[in-house]
C-alpha positions as CSV (number, residue, x, y, z in Angstrom):
1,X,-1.4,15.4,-23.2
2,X,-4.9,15.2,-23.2
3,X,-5.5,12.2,-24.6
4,X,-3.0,11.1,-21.5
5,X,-5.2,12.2,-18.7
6,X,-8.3,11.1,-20.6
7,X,-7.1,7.8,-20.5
8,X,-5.8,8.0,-16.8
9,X,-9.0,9.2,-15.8
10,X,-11.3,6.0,-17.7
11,X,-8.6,3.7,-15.7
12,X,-9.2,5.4,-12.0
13,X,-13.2,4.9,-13.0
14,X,-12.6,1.2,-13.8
15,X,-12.1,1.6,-9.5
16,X,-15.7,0.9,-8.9
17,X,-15.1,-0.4,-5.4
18,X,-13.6,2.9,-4.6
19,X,-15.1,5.1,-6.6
20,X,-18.8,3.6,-5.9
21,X,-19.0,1.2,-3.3
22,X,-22.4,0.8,-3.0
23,X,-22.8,-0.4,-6.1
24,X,-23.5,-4.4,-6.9
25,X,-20.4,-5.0,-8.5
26,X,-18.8,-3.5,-5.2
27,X,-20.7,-6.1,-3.2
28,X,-19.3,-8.7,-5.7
29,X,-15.9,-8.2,-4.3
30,X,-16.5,-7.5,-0.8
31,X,-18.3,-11.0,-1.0
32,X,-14.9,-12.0,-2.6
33,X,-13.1,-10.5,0.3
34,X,-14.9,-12.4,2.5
35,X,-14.7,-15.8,1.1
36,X,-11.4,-15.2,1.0
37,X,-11.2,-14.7,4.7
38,X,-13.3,-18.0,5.0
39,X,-11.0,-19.8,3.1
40,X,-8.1,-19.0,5.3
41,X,-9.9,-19.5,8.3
42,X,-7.2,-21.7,9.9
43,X,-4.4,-19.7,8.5
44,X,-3.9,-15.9,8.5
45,X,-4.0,-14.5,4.9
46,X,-1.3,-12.6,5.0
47,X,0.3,-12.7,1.3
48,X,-2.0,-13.5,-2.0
49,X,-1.4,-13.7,-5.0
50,X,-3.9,-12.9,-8.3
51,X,-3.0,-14.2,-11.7
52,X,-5.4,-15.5,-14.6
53,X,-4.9,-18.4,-17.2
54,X,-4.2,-15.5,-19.8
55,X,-4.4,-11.8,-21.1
56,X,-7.3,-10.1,-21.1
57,X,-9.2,-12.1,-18.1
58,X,-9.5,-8.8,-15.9
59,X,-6.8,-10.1,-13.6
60,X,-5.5,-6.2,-13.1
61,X,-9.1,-4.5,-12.2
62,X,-10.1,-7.5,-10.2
63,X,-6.6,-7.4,-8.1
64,X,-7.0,-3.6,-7.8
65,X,-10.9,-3.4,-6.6
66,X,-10.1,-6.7,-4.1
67,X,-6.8,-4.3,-2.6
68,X,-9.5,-1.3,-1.9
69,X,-12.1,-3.4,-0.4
70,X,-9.8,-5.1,1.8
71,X,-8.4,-1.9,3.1
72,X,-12.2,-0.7,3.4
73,X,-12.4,-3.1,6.0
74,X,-9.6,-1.1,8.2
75,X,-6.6,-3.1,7.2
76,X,-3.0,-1.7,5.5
77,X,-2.9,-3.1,2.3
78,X,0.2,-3.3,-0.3
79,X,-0.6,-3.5,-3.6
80,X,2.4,-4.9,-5.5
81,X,2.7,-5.1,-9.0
82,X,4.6,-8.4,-9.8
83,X,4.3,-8.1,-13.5
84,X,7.6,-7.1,-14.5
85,X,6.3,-7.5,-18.0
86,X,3.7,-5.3,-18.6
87,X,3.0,-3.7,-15.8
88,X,-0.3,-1.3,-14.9
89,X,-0.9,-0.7,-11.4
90,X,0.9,3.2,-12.1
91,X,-1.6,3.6,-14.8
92,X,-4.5,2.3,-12.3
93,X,-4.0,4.5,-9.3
94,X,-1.8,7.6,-11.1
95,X,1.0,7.3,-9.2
96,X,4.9,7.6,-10.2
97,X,6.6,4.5,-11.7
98,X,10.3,5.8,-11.4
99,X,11.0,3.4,-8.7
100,X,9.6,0.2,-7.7
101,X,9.7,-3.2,-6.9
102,X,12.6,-4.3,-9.6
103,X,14.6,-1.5,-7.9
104,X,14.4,-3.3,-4.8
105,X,15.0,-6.3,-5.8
106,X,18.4,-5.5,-7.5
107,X,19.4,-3.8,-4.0
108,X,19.1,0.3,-5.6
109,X,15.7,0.8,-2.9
110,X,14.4,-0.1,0.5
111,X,10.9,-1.1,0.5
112,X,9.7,2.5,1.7
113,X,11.0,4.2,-1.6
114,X,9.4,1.9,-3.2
115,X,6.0,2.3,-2.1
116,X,3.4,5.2,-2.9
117,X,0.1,6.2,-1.2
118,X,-3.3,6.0,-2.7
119,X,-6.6,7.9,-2.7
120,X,-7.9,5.2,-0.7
121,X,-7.1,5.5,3.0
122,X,-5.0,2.2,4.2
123,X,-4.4,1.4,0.5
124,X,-0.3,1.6,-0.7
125,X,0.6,0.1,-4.2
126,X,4.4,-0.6,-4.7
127,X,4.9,0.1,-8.8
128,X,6.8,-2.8,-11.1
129,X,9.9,0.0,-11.4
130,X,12.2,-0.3,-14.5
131,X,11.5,-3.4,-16.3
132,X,14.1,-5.8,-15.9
133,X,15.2,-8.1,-18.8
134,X,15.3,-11.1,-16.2
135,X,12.0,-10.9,-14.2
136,X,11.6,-14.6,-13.2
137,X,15.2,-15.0,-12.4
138,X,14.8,-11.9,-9.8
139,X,11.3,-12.9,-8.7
140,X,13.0,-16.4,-7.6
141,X,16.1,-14.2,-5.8
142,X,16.3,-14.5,-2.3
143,X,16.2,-10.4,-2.4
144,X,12.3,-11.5,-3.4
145,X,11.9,-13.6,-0.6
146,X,13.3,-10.5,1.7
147,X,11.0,-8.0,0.3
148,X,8.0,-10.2,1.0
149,X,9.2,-10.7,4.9
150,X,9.6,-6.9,5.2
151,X,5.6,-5.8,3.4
152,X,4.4,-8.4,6.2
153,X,6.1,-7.0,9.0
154,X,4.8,-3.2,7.5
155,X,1.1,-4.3,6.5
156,X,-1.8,-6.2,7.2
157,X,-2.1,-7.7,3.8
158,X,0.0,-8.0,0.7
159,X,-1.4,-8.4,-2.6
160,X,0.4,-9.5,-5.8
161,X,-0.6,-8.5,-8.9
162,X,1.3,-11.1,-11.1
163,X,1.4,-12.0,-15.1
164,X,-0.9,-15.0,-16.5
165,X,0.0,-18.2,-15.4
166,X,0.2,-19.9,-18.9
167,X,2.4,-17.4,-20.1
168,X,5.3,-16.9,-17.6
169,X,6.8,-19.0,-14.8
170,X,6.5,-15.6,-12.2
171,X,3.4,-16.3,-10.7
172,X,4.1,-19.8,-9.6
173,X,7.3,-18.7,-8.4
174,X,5.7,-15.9,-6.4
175,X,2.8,-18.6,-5.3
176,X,4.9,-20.8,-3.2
177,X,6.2,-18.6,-1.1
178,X,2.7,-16.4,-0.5
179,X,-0.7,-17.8,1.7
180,X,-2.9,-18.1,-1.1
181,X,-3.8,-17.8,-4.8
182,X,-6.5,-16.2,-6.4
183,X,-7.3,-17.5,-10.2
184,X,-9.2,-14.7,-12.4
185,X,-10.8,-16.3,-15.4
186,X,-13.5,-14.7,-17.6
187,X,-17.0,-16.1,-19.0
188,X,-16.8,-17.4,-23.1
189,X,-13.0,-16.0,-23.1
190,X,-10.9,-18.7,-20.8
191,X,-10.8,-22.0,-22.5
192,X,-12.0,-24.7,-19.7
193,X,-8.7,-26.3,-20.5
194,X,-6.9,-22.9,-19.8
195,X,-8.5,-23.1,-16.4
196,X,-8.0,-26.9,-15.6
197,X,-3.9,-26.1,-16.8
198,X,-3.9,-23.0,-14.8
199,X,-5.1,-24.5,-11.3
200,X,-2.6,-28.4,-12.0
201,X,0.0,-25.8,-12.6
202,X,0.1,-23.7,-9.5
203,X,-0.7,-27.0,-7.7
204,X,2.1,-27.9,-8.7
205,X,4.7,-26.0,-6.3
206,X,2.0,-26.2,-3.7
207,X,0.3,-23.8,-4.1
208,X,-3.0,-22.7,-1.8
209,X,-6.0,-22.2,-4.7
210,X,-8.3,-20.0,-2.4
211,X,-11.1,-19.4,-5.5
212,X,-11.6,-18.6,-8.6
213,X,-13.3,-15.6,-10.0
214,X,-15.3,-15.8,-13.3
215,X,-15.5,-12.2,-14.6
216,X,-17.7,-10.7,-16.8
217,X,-20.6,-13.3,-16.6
218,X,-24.0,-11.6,-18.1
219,X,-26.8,-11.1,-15.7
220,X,-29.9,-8.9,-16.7
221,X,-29.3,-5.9,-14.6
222,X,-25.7,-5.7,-15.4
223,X,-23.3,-6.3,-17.9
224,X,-20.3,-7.6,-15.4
225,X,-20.7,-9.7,-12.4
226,X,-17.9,-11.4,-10.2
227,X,-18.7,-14.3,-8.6
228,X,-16.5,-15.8,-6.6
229,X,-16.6,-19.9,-6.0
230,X,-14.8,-22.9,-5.5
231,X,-11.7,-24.7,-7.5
């Protein structure tokens, strides 16, 4: 048990935007945030989706910290975790996995149930649920499409934490039908060919590449830095 909390405790840290947002790295995604913005400026970012080339790219902390700094700025956030593979957004913010978004989508929860409240004030996160043994098949389902019509109606923003791109069809599937698409890739781990597949893939079904984030690039006073630039 205590090796449990331990380890819920050093992921609620890795919530620097939260947990100390006048850091640098806190800037970092607040500047994110607001390129963001700038790169919707003729459409209303609504829905957006974050997904990396593959494991390991910080795709998780970087989805969680941009959720928290967009509801710093006053606006109700979701934060849904789409990975019905191996999910972590439970782990992240502590909350109850018991029900979630699978159960919605297979009709057992309305989209209340589903949700949980945060430390942060604005900030919900809607857990993956029960992993399902079909998760692209139920991400495609029109129940998927219902659930994403409903969070808009509810909030201000919905934000999809989804798998890596090169691994599993889900985020592409989910990127169609959302405003944009944010691409997490990290310095001397993601292969430039990883990247350049990544982005012709979700361009693929037309998808909107907002940015891309390179994570954990080395700068003198620090030992992670996000900067956020164009695809």
């Amino acid at each position: 048990m205590a090796r449990k909390k331990k380890r819920f405790s050093e992921r609620i840290r890795q919530i620097i935007a939260h947990k100390n947002p006048k850091s640098p790295i806190s800037e970092q995604y607040r500047s994110i945030r607001t390129n963001l913005q700038f790169a919707s400026v003729d459409r209303d970012l609504e829905t957006l989706v974050v997904t990396s080339s593959g494991p390991s790219e910080g795709k998780s902390l970087t989805t969680a910290n941009v959720a928290v700094v967009f509801a710093q700025q006053g606006k109700k956030v979701l934060l849904v975790d789409a990975d019905l593979r191996k999910p972590t957004v439970h782990y992240t913010f502590q909350v109850d996995n018991t029900t979630g978004l699978s159960n919605y989508l297979i009709g057992d929860a309305d989209l209340e149930s589903t949700t949980s409240q945060t430390e942060v004030p604005n900030l919900d996160v809607a857990t993956c649920g029960p992993i399902p043994p079909n998760p692209s098949e139920i991400l495609s389902s029109k129940r998927m499409q219902q659930y994403i019509a409903e969070a808009k109606e509810a909030y201000d923003i919905v934000i999809f934490d989804t798998p890596p791109v090169l691994a599993v069809t889900d985020p592409s599937i989910l990127a169609k039908e959302c405003d944009g698409v944010l691409l997490v890739v990290r310095s001397k781990i993601t292969e430039h060919e990883a990247a350049e597949k990544s982005k012709e893939q979700l361009e693929q079904v037309q998808a909107r590449i907002l940015g891309v984030v390179l994570n954990d690039r080395e700068v003198k006073e620090s030992n992670y830095y996000y900067y956020y630039g164009n695809k």
